[in-house]
PyMOL Python script that loads the backbone (N, CA, C, O; Angstrom):
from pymol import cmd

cmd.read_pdbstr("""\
ATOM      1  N   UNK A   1       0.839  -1.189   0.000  1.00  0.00           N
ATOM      2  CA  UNK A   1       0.000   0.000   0.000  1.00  0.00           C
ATOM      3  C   UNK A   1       0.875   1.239   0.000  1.00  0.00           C
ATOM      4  O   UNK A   1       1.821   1.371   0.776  1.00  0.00           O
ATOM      5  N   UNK A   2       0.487   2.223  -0.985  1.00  0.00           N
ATOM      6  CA  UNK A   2       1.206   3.794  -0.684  1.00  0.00           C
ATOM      7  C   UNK A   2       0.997   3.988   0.689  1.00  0.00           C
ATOM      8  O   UNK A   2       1.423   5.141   0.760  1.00  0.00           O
ATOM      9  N   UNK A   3       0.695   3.740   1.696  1.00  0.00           N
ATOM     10  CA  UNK A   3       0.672   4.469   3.418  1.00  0.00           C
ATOM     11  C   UNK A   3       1.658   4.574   4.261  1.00  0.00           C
ATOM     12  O   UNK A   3       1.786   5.223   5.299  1.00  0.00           O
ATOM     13  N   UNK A   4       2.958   3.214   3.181  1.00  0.00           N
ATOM     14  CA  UNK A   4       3.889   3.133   3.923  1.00  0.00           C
ATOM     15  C   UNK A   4       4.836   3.523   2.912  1.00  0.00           C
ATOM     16  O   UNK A   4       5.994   3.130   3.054  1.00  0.00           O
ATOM     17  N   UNK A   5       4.514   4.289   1.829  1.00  0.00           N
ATOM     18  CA  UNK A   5       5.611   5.177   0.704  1.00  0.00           C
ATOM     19  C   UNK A   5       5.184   6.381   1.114  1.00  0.00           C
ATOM     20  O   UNK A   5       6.062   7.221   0.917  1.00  0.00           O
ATOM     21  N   UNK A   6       3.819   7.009   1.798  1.00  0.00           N
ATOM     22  CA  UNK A   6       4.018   8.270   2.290  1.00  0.00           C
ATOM     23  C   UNK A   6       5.008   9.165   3.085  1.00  0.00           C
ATOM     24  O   UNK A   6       5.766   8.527   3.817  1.00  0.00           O
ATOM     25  N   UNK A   7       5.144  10.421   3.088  1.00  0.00           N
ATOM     26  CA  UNK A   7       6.615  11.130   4.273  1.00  0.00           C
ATOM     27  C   UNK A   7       5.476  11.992   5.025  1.00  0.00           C
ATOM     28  O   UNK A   7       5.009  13.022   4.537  1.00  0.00           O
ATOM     29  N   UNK A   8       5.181  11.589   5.959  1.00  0.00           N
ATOM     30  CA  UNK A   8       4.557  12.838   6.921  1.00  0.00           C
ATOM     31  C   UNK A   8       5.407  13.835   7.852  1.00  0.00           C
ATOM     32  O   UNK A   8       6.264  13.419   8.631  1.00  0.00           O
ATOM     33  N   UNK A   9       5.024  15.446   7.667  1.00  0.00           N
ATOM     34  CA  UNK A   9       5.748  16.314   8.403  1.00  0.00           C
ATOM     35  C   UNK A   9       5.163  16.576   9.514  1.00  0.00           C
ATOM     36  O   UNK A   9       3.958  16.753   9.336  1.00  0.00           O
ATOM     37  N   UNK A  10       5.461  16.670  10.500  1.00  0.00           N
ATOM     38  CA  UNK A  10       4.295  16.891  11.999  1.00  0.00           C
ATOM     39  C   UNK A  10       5.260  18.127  12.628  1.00  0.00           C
ATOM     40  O   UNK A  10       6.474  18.295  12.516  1.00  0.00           O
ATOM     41  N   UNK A  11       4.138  19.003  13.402  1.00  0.00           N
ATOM     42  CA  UNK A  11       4.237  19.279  13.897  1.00  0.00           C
ATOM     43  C   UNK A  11       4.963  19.194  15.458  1.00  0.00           C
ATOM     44  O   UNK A  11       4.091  19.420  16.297  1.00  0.00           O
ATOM     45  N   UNK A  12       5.908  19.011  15.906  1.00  0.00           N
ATOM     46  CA  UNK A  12       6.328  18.178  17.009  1.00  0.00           C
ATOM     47  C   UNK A  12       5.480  18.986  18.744  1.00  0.00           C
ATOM     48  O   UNK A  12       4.806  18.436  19.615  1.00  0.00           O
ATOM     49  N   UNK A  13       5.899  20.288  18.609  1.00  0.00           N
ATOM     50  CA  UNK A  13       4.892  21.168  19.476  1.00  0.00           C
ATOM     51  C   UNK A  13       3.428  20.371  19.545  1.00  0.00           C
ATOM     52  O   UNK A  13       3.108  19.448  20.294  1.00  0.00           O
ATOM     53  N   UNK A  14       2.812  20.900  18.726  1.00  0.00           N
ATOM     54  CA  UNK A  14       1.443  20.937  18.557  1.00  0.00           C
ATOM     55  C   UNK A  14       0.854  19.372  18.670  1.00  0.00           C
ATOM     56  O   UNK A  14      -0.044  19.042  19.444  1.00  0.00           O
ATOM     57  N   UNK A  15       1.435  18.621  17.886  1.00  0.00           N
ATOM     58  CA  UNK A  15       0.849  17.285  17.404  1.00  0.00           C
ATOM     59  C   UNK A  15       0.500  16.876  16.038  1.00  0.00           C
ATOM     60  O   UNK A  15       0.579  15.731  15.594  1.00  0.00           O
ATOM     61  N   UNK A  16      -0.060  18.377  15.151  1.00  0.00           N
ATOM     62  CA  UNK A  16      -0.307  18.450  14.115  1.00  0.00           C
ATOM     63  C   UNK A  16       0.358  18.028  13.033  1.00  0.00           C
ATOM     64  O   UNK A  16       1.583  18.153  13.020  1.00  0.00           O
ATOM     65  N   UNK A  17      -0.005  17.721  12.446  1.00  0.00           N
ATOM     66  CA  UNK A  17       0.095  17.536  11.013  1.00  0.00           C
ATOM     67  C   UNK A  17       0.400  18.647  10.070  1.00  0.00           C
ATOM     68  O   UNK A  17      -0.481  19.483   9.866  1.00  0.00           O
ATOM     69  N   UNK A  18       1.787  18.770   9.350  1.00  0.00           N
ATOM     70  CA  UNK A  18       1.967  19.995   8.611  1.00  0.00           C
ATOM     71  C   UNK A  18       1.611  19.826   7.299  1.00  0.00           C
ATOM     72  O   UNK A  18       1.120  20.756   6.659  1.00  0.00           O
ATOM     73  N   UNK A  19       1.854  18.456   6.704  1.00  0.00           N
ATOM     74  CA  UNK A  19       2.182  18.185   5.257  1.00  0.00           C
ATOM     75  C   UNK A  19       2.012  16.775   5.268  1.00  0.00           C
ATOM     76  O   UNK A  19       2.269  16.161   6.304  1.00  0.00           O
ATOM     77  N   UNK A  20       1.510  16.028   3.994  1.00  0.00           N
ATOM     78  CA  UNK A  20       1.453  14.831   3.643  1.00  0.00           C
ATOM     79  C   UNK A  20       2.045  15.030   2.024  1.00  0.00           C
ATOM     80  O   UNK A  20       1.617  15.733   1.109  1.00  0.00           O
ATOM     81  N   UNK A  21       3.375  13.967   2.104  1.00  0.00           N
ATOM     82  CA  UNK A  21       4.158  14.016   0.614  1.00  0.00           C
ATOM     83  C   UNK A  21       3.610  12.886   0.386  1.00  0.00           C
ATOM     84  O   UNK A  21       3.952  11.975   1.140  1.00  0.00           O
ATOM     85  N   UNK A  22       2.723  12.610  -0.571  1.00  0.00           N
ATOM     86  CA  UNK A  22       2.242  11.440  -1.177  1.00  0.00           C
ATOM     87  C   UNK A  22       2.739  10.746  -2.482  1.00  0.00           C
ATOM     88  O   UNK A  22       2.799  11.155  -3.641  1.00  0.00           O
ATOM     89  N   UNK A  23       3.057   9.620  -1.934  1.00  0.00           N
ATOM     90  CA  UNK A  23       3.518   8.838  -3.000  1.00  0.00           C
ATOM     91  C   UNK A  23       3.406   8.667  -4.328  1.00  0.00           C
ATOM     92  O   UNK A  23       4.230   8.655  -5.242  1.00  0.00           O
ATOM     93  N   UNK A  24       1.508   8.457  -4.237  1.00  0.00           N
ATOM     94  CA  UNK A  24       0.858   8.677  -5.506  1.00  0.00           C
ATOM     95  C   UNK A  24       0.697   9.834  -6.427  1.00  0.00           C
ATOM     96  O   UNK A  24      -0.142   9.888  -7.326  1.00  0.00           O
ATOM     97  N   UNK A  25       2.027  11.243  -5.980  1.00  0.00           N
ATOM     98  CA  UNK A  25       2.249  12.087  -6.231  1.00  0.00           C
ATOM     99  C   UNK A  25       2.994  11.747  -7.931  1.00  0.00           C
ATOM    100  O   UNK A  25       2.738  12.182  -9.054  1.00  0.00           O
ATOM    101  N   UNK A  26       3.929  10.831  -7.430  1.00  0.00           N
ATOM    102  CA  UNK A  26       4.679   9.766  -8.157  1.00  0.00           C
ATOM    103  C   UNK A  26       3.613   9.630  -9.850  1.00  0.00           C
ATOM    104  O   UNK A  26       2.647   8.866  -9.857  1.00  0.00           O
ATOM    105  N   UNK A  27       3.816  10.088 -10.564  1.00  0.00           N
ATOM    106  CA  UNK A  27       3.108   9.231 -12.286  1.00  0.00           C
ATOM    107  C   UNK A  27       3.171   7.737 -12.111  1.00  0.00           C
ATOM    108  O   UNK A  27       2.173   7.104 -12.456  1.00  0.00           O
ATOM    109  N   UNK A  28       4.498   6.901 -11.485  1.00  0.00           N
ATOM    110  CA  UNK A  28       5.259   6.017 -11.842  1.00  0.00           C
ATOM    111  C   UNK A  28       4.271   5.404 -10.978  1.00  0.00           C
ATOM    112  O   UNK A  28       3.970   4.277 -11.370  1.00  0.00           O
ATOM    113  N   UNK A  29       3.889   5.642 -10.311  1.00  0.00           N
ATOM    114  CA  UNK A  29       2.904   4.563  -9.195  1.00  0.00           C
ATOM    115  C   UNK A  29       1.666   4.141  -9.710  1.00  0.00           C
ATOM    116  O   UNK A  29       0.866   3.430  -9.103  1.00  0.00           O
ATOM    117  N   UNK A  30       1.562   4.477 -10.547  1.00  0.00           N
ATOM    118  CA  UNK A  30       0.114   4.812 -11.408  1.00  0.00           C
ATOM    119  C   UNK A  30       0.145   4.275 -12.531  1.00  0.00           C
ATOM    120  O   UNK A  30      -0.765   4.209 -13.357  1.00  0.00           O
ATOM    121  N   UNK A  31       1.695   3.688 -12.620  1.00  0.00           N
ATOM    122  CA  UNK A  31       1.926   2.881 -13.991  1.00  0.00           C
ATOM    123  C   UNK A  31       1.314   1.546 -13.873  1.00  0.00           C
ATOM    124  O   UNK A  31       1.730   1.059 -12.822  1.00  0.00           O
ATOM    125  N   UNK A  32       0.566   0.785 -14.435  1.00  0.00           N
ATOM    126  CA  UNK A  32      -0.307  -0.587 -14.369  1.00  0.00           C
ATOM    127  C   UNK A  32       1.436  -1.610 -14.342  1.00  0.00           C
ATOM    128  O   UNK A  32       2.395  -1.142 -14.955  1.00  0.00           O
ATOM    129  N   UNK A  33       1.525  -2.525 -13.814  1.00  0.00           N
ATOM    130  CA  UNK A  33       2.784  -3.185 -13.358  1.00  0.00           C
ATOM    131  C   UNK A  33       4.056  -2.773 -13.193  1.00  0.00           C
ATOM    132  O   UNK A  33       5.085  -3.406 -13.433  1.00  0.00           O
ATOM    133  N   UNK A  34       3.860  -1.023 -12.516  1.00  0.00           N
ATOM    134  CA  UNK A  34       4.846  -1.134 -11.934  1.00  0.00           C
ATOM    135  C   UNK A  34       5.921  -1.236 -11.007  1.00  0.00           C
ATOM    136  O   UNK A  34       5.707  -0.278 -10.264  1.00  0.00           O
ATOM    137  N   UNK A  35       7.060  -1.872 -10.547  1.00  0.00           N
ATOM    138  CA  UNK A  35       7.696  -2.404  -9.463  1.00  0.00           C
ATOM    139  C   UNK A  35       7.064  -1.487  -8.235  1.00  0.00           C
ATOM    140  O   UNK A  35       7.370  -0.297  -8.166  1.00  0.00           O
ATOM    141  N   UNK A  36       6.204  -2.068  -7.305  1.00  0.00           N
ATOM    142  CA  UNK A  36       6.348  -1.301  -5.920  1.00  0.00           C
ATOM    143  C   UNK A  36       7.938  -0.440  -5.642  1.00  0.00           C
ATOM    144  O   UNK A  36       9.048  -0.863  -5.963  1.00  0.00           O
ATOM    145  N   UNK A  37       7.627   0.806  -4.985  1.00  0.00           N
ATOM    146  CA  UNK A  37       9.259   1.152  -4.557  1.00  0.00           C
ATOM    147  C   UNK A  37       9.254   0.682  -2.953  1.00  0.00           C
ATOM    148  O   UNK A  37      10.322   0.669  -2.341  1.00  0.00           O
ATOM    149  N   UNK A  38       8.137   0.338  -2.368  1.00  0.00           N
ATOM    150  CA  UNK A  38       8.374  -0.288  -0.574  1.00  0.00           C
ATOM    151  C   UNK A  38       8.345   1.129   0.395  1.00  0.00           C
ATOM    152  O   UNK A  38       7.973   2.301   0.337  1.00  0.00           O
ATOM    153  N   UNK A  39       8.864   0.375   1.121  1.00  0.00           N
ATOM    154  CA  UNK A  39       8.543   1.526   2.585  1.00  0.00           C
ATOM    155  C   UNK A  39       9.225   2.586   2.554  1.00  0.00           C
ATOM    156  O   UNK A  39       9.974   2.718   1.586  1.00  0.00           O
ATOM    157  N   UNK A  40       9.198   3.316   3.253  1.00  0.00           N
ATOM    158  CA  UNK A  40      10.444   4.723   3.360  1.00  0.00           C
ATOM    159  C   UNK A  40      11.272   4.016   4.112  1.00  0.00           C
ATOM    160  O   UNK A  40      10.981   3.024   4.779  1.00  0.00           O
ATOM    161  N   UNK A  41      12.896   4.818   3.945  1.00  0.00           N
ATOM    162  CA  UNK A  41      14.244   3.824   5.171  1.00  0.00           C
ATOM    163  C   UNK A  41      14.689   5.167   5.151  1.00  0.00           C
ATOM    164  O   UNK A  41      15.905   5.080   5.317  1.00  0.00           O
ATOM    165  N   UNK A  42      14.390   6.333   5.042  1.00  0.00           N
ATOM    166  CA  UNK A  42      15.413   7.359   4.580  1.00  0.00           C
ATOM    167  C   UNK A  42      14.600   8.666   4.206  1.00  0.00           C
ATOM    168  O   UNK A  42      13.906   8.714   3.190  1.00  0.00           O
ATOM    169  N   UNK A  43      14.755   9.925   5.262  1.00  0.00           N
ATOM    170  CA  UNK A  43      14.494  11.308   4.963  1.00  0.00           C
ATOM    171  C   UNK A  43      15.150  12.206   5.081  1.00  0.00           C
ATOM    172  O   UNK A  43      15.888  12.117   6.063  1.00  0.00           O
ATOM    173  N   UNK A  44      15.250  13.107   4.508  1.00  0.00           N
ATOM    174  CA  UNK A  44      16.404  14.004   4.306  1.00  0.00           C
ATOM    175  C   UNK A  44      15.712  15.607   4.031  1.00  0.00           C
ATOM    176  O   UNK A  44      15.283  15.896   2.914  1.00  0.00           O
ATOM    177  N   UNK A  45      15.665  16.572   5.164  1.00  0.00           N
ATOM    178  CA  UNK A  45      15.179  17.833   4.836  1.00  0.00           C
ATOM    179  C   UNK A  45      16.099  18.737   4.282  1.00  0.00           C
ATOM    180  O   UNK A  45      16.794  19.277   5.144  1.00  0.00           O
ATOM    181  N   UNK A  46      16.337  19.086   3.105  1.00  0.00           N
ATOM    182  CA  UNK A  46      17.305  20.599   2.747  1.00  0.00           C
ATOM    183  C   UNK A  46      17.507  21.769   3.156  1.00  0.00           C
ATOM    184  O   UNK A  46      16.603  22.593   3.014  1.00  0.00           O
ATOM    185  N   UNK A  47      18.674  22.127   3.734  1.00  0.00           N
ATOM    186  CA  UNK A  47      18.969  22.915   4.343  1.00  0.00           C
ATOM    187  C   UNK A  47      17.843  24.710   3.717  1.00  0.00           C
ATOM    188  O   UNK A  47      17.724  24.767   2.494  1.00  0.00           O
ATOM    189  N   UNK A  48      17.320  25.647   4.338  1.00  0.00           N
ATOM    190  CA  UNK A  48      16.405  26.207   4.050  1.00  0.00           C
ATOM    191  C   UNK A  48      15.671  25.553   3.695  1.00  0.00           C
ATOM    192  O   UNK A  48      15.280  25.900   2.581  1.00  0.00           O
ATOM    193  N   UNK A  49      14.891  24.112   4.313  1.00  0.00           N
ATOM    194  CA  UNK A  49      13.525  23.398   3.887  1.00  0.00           C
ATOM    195  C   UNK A  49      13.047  23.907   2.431  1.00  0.00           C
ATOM    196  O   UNK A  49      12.084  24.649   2.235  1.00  0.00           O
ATOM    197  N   UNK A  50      13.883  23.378   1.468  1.00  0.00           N
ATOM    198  CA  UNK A  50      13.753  23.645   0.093  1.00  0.00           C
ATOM    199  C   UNK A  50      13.039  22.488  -0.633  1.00  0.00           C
ATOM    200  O   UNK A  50      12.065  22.411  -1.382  1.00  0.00           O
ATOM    201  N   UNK A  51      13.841  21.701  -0.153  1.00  0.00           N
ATOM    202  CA  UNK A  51      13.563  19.974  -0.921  1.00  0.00           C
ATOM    203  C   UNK A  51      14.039  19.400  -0.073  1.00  0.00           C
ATOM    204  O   UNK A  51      15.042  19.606   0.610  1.00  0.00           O
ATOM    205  N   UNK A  52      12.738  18.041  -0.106  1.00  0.00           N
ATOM    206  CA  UNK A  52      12.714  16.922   1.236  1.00  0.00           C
ATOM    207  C   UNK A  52      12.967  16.043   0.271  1.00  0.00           C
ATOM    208  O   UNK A  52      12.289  16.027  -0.756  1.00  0.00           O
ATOM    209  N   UNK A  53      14.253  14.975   0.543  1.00  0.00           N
ATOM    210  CA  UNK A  53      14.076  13.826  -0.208  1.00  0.00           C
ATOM    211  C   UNK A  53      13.488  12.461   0.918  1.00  0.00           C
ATOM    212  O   UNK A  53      13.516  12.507   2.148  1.00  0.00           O
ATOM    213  N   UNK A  54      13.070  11.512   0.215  1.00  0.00           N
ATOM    214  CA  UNK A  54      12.911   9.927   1.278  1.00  0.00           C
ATOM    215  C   UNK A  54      13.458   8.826  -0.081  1.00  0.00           C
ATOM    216  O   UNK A  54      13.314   8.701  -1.297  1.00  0.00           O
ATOM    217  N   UNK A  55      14.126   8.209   1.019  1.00  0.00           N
ATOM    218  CA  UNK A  55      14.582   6.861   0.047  1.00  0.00           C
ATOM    219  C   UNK A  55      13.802   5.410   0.624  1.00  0.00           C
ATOM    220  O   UNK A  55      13.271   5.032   1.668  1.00  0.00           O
ATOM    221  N   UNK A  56      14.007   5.019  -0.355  1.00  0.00           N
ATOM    222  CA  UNK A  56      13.148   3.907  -0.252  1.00  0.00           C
ATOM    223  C   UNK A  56      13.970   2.694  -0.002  1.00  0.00           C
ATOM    224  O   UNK A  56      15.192   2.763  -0.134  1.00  0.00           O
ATOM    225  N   UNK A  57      13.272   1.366   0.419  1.00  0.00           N
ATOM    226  CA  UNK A  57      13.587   0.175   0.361  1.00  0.00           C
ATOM    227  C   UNK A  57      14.160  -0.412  -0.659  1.00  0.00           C
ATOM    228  O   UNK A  57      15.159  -1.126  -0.566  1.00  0.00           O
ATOM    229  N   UNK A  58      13.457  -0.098  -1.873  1.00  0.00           N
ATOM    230  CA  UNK A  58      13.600  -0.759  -3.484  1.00  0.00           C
ATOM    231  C   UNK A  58      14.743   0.033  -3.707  1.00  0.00           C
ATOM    232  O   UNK A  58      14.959   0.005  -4.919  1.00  0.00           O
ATOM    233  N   UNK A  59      15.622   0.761  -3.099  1.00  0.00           N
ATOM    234  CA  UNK A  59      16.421   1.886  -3.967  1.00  0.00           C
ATOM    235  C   UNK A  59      16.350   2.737  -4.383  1.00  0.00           C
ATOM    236  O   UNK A  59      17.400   3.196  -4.833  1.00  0.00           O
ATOM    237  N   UNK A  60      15.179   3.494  -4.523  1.00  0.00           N
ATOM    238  CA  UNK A  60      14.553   4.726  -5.245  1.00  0.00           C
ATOM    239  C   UNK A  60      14.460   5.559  -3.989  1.00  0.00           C
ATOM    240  O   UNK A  60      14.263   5.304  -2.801  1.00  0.00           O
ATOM    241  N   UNK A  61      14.765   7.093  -4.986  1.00  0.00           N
ATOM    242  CA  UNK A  61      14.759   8.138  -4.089  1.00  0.00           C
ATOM    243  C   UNK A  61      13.427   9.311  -4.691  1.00  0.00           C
ATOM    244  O   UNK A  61      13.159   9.559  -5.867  1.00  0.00           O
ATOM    245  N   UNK A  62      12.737   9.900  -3.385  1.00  0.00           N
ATOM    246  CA  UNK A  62      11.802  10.498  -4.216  1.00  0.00           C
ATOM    247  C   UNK A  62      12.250  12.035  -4.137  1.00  0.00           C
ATOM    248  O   UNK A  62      13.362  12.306  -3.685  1.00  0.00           O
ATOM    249  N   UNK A  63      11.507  12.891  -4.513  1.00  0.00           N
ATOM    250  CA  UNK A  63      12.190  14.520  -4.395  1.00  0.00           C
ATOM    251  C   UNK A  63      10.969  15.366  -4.553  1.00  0.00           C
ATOM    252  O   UNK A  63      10.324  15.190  -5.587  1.00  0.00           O
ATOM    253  N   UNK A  64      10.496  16.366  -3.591  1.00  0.00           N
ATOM    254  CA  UNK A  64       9.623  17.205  -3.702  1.00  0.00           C
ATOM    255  C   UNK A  64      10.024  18.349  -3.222  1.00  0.00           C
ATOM    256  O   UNK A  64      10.870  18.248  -2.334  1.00  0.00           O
ATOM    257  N   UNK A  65       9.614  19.687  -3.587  1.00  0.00           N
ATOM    258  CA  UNK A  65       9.759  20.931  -2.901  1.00  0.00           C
ATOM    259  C   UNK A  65       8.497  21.054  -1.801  1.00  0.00           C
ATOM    260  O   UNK A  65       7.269  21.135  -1.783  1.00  0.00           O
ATOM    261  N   UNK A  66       9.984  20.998  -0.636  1.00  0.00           N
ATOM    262  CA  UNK A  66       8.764  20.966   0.755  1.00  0.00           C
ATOM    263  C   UNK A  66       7.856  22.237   0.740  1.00  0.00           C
ATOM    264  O   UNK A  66       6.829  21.868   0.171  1.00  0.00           O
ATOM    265  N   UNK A  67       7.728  23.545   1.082  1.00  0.00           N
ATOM    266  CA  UNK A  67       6.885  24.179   1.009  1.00  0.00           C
ATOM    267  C   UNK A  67       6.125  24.052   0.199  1.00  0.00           C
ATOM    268  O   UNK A  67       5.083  23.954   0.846  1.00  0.00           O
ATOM    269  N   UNK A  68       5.867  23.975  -0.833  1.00  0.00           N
ATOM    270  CA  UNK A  68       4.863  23.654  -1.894  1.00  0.00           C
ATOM    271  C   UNK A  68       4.517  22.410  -1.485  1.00  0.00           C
ATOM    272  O   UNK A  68       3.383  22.384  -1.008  1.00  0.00           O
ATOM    273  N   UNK A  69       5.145  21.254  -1.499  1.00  0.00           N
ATOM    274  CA  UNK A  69       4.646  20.060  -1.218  1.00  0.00           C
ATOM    275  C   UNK A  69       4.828  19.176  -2.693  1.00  0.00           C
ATOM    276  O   UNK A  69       4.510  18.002  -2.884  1.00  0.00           O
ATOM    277  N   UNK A  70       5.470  20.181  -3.705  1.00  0.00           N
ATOM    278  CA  UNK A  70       4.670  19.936  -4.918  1.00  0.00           C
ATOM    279  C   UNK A  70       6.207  18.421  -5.610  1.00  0.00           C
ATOM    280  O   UNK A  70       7.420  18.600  -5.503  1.00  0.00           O
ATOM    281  N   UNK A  71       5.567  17.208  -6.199  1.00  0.00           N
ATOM    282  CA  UNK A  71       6.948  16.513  -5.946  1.00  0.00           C
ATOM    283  C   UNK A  71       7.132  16.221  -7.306  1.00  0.00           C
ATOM    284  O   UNK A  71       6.228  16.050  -8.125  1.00  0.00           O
ATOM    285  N   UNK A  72       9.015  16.141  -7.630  1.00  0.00           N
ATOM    286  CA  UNK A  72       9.473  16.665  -8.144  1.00  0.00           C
ATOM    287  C   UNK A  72      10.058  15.588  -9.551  1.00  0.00           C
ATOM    288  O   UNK A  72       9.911  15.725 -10.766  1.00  0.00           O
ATOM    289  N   UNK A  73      10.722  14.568  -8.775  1.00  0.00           N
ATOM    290  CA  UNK A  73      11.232  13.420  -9.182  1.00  0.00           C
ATOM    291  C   UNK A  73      11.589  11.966  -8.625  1.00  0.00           C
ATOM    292  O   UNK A  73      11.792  11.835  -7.418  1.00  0.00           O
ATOM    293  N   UNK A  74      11.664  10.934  -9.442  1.00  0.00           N
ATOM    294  CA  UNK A  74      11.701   9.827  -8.653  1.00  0.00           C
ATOM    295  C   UNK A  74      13.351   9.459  -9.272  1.00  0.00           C
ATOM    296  O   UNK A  74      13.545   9.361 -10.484  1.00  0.00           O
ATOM    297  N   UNK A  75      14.400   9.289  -8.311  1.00  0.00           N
ATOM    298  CA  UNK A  75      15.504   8.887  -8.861  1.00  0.00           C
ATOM    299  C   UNK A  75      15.879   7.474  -8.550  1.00  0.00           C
ATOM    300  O   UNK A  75      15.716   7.013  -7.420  1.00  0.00           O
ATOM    301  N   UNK A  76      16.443   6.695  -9.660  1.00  0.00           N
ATOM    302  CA  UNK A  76      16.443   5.494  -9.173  1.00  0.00           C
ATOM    303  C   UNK A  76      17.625   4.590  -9.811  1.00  0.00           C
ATOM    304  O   UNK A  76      17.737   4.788 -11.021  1.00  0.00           O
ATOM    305  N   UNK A  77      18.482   3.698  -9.310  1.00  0.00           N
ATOM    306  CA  UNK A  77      19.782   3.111  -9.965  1.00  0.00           C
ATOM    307  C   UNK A  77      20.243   2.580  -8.619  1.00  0.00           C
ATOM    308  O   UNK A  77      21.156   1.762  -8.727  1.00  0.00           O
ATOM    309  N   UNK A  78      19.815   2.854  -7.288  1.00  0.00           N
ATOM    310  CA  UNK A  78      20.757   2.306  -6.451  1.00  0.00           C
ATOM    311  C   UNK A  78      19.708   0.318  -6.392  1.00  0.00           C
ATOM    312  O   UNK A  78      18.621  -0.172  -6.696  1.00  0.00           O
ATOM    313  N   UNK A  79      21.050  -0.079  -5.782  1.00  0.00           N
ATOM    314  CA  UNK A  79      20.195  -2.106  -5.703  1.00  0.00           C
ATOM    315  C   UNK A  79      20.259  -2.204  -4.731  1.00  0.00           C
ATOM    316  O   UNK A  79      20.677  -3.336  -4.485  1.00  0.00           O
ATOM    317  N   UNK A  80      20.051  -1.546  -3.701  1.00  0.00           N
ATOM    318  CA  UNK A  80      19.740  -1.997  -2.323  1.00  0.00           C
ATOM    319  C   UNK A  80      18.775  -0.518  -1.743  1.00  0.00           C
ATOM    320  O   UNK A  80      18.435   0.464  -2.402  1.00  0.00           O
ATOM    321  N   UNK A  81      18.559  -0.791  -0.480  1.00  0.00           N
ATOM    322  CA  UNK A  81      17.937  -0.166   0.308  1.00  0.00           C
ATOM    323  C   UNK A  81      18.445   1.271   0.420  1.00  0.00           C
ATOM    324  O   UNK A  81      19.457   1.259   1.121  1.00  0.00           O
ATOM    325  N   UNK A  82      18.146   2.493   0.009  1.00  0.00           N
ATOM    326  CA  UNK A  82      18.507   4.048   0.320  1.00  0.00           C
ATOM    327  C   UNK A  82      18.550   4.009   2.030  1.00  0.00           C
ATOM    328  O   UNK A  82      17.439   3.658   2.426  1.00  0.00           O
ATOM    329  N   UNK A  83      19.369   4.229   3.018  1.00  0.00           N
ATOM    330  CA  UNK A  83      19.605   4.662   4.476  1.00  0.00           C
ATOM    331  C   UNK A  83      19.975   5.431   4.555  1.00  0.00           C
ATOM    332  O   UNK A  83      19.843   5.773   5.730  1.00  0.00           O
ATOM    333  N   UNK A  84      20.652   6.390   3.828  1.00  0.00           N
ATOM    334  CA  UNK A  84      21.093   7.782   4.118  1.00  0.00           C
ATOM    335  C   UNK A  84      20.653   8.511   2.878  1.00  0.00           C
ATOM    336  O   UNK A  84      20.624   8.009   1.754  1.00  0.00           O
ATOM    337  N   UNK A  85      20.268   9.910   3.228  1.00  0.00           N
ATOM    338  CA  UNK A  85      20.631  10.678   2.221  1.00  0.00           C
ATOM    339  C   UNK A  85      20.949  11.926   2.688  1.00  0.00           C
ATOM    340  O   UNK A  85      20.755  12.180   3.877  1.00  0.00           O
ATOM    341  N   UNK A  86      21.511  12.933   1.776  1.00  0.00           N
ATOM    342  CA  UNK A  86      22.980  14.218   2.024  1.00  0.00           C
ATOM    343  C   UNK A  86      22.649  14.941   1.116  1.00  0.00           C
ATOM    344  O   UNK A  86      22.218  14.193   0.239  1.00  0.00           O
ATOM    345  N   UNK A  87      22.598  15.832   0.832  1.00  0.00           N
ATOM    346  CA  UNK A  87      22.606  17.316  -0.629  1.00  0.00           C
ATOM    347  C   UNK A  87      23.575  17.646   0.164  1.00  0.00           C
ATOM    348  O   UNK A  87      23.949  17.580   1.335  1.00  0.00           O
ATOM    349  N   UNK A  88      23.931  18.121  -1.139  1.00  0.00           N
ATOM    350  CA  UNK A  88      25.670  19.207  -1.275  1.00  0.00           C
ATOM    351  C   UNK A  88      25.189  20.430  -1.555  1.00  0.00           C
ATOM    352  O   UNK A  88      23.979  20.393  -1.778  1.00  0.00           O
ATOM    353  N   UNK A  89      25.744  21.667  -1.641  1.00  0.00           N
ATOM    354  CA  UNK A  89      25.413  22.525  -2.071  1.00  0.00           C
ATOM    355  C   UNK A  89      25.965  22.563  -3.254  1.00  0.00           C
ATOM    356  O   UNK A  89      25.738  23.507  -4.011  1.00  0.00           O
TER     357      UNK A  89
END
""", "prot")
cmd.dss("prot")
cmd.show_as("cartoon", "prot")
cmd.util.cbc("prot")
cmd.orient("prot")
């Protein structure tokens, strides 16, 4: 299920809920057979909360501009599990 490819931003104060980055944001998810990318293992906020990446289980990394919410790209080539991710400037 996308519930566990979603990235939720919360509020830590409040409790709230800031943002839901949805998976099915993704075209590629929407493709009729194509590979699940699996759970999130991996989030990464950009310095000035510019772009949030999450990596996935399958290897794939996703990319959205956090304030907007609006997402961006799905990058993909690694064969194992994404656990870290880093932007450079």
């Amino acid at each position: 299920s996308s519930g566990v490819q979603d990235v939720l931003a919360w509020n830590v104060r409040s409790g709230e809920l800031v943002r839901r980055f949805r998976a099915s944001d993704d075209p590629a998810t929407r493709v009729l057979g194509a590979a699940p990318v699996r759970q999130v293992t991996a989030i990464r906020l950009a310095n000035g909360d510019t772009f949030l990446a999450a990596g996935y289980a399958s290897g794939a990394v996703r990319l959205w501009q956090y304030k907007e919410g609006q997402f961006l790209a799905t990058l993909n080539g690694h064969r194992a599990a994404v656990t870290v991710l880093r932007f450079s400037h």
